[in-house]
C-alpha positions as CSV (number, residue, x, y, z in Angstrom):
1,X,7.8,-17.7,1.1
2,X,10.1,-18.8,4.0
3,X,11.3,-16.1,6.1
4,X,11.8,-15.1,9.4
5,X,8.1,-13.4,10.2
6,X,6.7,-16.5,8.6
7,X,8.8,-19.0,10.6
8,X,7.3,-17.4,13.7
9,X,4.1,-17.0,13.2
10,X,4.1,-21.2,12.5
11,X,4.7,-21.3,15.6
12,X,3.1,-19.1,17.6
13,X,-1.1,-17.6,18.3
14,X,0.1,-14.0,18.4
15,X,3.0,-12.1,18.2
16,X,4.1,-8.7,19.7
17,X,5.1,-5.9,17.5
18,X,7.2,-2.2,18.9
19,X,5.7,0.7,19.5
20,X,6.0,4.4,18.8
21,X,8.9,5.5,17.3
22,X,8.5,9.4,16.1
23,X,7.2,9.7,20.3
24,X,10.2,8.0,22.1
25,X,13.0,9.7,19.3
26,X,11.3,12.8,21.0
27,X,11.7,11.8,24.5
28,X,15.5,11.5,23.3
29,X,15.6,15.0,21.6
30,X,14.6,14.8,18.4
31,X,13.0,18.4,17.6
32,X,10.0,18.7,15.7
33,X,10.4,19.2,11.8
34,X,13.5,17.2,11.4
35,X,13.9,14.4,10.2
36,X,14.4,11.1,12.3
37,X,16.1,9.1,9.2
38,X,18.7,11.5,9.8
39,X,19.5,10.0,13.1
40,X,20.3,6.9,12.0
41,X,23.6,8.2,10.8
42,X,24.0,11.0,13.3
43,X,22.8,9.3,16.4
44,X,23.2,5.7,16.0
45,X,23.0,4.8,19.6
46,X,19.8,6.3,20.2
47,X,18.7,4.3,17.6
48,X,20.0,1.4,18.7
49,X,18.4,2.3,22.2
50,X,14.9,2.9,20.3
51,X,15.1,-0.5,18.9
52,X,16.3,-1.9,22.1
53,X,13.7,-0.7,24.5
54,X,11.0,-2.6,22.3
55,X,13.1,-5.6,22.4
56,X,13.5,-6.0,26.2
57,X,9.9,-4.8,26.5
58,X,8.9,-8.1,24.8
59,X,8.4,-7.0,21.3
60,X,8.8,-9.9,18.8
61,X,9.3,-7.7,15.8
62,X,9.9,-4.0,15.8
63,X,9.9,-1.4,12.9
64,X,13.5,0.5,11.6
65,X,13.5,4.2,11.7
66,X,13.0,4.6,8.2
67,X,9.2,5.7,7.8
68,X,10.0,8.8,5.7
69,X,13.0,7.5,4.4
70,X,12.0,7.2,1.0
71,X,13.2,10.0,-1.5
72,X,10.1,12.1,-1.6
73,X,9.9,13.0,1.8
74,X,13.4,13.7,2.5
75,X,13.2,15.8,-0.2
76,X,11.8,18.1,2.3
77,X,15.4,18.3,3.9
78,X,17.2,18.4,0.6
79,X,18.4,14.5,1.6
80,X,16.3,12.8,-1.3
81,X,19.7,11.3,-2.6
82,X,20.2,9.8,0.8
83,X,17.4,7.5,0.5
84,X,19.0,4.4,0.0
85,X,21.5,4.8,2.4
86,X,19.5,6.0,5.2
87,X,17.2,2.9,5.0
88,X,20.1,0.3,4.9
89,X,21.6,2.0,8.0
90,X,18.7,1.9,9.9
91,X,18.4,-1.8,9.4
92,X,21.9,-2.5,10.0
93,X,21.7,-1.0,13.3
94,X,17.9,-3.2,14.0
95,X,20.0,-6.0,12.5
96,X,22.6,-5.5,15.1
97,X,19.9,-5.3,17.9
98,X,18.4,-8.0,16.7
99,X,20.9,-10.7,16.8
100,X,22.2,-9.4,20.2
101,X,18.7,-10.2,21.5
102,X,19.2,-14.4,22.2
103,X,15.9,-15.2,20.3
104,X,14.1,-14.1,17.4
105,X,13.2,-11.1,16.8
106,X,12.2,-9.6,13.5
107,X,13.2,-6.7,12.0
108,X,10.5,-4.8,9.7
109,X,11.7,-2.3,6.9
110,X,9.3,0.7,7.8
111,X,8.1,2.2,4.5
112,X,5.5,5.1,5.1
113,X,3.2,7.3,2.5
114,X,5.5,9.3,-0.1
115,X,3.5,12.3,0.8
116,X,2.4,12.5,-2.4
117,X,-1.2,12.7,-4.2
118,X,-1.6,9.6,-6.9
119,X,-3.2,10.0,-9.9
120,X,-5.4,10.6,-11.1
121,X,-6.2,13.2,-8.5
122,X,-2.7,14.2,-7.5
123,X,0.7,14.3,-10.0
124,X,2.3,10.9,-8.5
125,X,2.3,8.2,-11.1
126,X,2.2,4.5,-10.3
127,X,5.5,4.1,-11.7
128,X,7.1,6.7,-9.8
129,X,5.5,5.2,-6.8
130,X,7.1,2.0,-7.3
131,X,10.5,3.3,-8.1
132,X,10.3,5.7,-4.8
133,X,9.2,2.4,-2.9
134,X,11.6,0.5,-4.8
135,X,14.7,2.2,-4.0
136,X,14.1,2.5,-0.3
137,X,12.8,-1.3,-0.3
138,X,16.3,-1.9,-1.3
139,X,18.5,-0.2,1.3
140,X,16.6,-1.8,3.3
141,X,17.2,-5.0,2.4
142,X,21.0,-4.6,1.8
143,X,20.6,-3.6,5.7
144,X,19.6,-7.3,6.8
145,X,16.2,-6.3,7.3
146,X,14.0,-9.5,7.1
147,X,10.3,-7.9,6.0
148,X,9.4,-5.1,4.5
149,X,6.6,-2.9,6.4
150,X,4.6,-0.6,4.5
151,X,2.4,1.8,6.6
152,X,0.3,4.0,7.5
153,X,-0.9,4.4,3.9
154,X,-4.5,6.0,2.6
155,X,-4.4,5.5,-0.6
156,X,-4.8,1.9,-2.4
157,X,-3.1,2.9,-5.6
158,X,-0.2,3.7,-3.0
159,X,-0.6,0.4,-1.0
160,X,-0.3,-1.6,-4.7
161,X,2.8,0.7,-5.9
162,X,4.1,-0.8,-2.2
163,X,3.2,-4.3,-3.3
164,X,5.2,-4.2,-6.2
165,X,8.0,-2.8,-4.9
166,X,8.5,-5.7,-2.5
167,X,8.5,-7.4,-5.4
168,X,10.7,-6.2,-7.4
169,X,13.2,-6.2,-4.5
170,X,12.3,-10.0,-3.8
171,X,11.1,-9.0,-0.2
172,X,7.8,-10.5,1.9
173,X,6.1,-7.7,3.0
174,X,3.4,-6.6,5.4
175,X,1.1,-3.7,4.9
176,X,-1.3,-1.7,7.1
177,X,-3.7,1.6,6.4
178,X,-4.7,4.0,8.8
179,X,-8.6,4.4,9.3
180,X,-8.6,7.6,10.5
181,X,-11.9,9.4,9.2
182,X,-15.0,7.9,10.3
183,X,-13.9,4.2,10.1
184,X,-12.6,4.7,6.6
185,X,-8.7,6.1,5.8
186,X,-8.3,9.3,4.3
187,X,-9.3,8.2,0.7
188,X,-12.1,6.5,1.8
189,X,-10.9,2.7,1.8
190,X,-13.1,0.3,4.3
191,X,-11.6,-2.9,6.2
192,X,-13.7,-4.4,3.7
193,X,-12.0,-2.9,0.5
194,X,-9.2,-3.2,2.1
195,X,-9.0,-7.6,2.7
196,X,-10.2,-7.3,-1.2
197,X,-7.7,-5.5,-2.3
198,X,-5.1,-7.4,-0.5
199,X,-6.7,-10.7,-1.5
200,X,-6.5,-9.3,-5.1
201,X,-2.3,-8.9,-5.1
202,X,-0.3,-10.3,-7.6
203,X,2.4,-10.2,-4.6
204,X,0.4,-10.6,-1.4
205,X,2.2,-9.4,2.1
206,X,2.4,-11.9,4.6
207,X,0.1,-10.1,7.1
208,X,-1.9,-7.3,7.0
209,X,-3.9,-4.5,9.1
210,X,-4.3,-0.9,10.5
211,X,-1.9,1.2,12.7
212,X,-2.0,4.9,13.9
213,X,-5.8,6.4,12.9
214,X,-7.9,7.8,16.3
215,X,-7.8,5.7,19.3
216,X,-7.4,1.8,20.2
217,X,-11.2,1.8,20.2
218,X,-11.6,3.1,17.0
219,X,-8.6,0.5,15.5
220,X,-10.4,-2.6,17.1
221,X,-13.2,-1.9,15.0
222,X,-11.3,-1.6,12.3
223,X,-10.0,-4.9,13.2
224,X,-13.6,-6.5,13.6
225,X,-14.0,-5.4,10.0
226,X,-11.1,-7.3,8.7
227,X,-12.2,-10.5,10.7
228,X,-16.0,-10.7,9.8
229,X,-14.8,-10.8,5.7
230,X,-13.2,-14.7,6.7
231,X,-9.4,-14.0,5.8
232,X,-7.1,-16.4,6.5
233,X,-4.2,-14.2,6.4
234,X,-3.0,-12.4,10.3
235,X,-3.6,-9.7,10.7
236,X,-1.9,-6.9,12.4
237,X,-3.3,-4.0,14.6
238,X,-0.8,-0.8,16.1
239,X,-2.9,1.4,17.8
240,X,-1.9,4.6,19.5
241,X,-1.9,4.8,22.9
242,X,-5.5,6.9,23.6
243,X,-5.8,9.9,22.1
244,X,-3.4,13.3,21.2
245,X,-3.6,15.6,23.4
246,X,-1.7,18.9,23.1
247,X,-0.2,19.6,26.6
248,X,2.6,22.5,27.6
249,X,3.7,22.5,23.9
250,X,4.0,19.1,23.2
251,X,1.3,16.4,22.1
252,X,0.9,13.9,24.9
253,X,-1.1,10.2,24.3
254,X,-3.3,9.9,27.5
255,X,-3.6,6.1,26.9
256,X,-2.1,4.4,30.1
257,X,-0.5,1.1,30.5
258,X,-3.8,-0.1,32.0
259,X,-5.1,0.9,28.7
260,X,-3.2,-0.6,26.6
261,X,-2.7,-3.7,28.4
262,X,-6.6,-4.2,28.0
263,X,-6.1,-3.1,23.9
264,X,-3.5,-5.8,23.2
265,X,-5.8,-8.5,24.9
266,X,-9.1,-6.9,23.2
267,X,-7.0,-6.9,19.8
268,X,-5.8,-10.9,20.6
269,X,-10.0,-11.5,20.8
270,X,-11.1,-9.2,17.9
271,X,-8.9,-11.4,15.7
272,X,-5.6,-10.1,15.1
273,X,-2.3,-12.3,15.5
274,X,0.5,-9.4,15.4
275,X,-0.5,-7.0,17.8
276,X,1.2,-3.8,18.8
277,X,1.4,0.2,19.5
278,X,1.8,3.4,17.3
279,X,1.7,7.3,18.5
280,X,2.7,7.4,21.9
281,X,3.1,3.7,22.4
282,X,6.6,3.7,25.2
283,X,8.5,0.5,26.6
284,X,6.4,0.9,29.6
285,X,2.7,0.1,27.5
286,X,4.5,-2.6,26.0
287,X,5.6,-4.4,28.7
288,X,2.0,-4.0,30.0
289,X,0.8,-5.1,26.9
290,X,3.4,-8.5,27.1
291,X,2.3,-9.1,30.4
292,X,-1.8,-9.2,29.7
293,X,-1.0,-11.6,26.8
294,X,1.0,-13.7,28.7
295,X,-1.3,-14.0,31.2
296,X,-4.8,-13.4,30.5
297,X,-6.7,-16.3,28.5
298,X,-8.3,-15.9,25.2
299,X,-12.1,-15.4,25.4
300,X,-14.7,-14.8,23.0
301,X,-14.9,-11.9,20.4
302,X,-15.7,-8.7,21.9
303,X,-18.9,-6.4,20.8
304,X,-18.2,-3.0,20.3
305,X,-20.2,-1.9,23.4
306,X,-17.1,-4.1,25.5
307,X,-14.5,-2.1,23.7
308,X,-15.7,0.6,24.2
309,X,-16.4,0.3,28.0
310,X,-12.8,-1.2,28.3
311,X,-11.3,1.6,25.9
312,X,-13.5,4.7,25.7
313,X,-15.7,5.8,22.7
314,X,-15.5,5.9,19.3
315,X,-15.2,8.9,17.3
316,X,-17.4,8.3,14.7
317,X,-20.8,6.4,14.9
318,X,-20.3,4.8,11.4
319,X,-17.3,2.3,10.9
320,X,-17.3,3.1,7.5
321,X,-19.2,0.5,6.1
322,X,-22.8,1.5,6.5
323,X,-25.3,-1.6,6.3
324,X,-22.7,-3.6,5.3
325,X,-21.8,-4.3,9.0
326,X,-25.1,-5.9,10.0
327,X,-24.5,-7.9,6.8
328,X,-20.9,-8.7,8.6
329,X,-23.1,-10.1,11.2
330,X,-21.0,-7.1,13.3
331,X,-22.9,-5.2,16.1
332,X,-24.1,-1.8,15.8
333,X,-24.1,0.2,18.1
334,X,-25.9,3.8,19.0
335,X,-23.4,7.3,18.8
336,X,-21.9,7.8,22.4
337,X,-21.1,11.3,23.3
């Protein structure tokens, strides 16, 4: 499929994604518990600024503010009927960005989890999913948006309902899970199942990966999973910028420009092509981040020992996979305190 995220990555190694956007909405104002969709139509130049600080930062493609913006999660603020229109809005204002920028840059139709618990465990149906991710998928495409981004997602009944939303609104797609308990995501998915799965699509996205989970160190892992199974297909990694830390009331990312400078290269050699931030990711990491991949050669694929000397530690010894890694021909490493 031709489009815009395609069309780039022909012609480039690596491309830069945003960063955070619930953690710079709150450095605008934004107060816990509400809901950021709402801004789009209440504060559109903020919005526009959001999207605009990733853009002269460097970022190549950058996510609308439209993560809970499908119908089950603003039910939560009695706007579930608003779910179409909140999406297109927020891609009409990246769309304006966009075009104002003088090159390409792509903008990515954030979809995150319903919130919901599939079945069989939970009441969500696969049908409802699709029609939740359906409807959203929509507004955003009437907004100009060029790819669809589903994220941060668990569950891989919720990841396929994603995939064939996309499809029915006749959108390429990306897609990335969040690993965020012991190397695996919440429902227990491995980078492993996860190239599978994808590889298994009727409608495959265009790129996939991880974003948000623990730390950058914990991500790259991640990362090195998806790279030792041989896909062919980029892959994307948004890590957050070190780890949450609750400080005077507010949860602060202690992950420095330094830091993240060193992640995006680190990411570049683990494998991945579209490489970004999540929680607590600012303008100022990712023009670090632009900077070290502008400048800093490639080099060979790091162990996890480098990582985590250039990152920190991981949180878990296990990346999830258990013997499978030293099948991966991955190295293990000993639990650092």
């Amino acid at each position: 499929m031709t489009n815009a995220l395609s069309r780039l990555l022909e012609t480039r190694d690596w491309l830069m994604a945003d960063g955070a956007t619930g953690t710079n909405l709150f450095n605008m104002g934004l107060s816990s518990g509400d809901a950021p969709e709402l801004w789009n139509e209440q504060e559109p130049d903020k919005i526009r600024a959001l999207y605009r600080g990733a853009v002269e930062a460097g970022s190549d493609l950058f996510l609308t503010n439209s993560f809970g913006g499908n119908a089950a999660r603003l039910k939560l603020h009695s706007a579930e009927k608003r779910a179409r229109e909140l999406s297109r809005i927020s891609a009409e204002l990246g769309r304006e960005v966009a075009d104002a920028s003088g090159r390409s840059v792509v903008v990515a139709g954030s979809m995150g989890p319903t919130g919901e618990i599939m079945e069989p465990i939970g009441a969500l149906s696969h049908a409802s999913a699709v029609e939740i991710f359906h409807e959203q998928a929509e507004g955003l495409k009437e907004g100009g948006a060029d790819v669809l981004w589903l994220e941060t997602i668990s569950a891989p009944e919720e990841f396929r309902a994603g995939a064939e939303a996309a499809q029915l609104a006749g959108m390429p797609w990306c897609g990335t899970m969040s690993f965020d308990t012991a190397g695996r995501t919440m429902m227990g998915v491995t980078s492993a199942a996860m190239v599978e799965m994808v590889e298994k699509l009727a409608y495959p996205p265009v790129a996939f990966g991880a974003n948000c989970g623990v730390g950058a160190a914990d991500l790259l892992r991640t990362i090195l999973g998806f790279a030792a199974s041989g896909t062919e297909r980029p892959i994307i990694a948004k890590g957050n910028a070190g780890i949450p830390k609750y400080v005077h009331g507010h949860i602060h990312y202690d992950g420095t420009p330094e830091l993240m400078a060193d992640y995006a290269v680190l990411a570049r050699d683990c494998g991945a092509t579209i490489i970004g931030g999540c929680c607590g990711t600012t303008p100022e990491h990712l023009r670090a981040m632009r900077e070290a991949l502008e400048t800093r050669p490639r080099g060979d694929r790091p162990t996890l020992e480098t990582i985590a000397e250039k990152l920190g530690g991981f949180s878990s010894a296990s990346d999830g996979l258990g013997e499978d890694a030293a099948a991966a021909g991955r190295p293990r490493r000993r639990r650092r305190s």
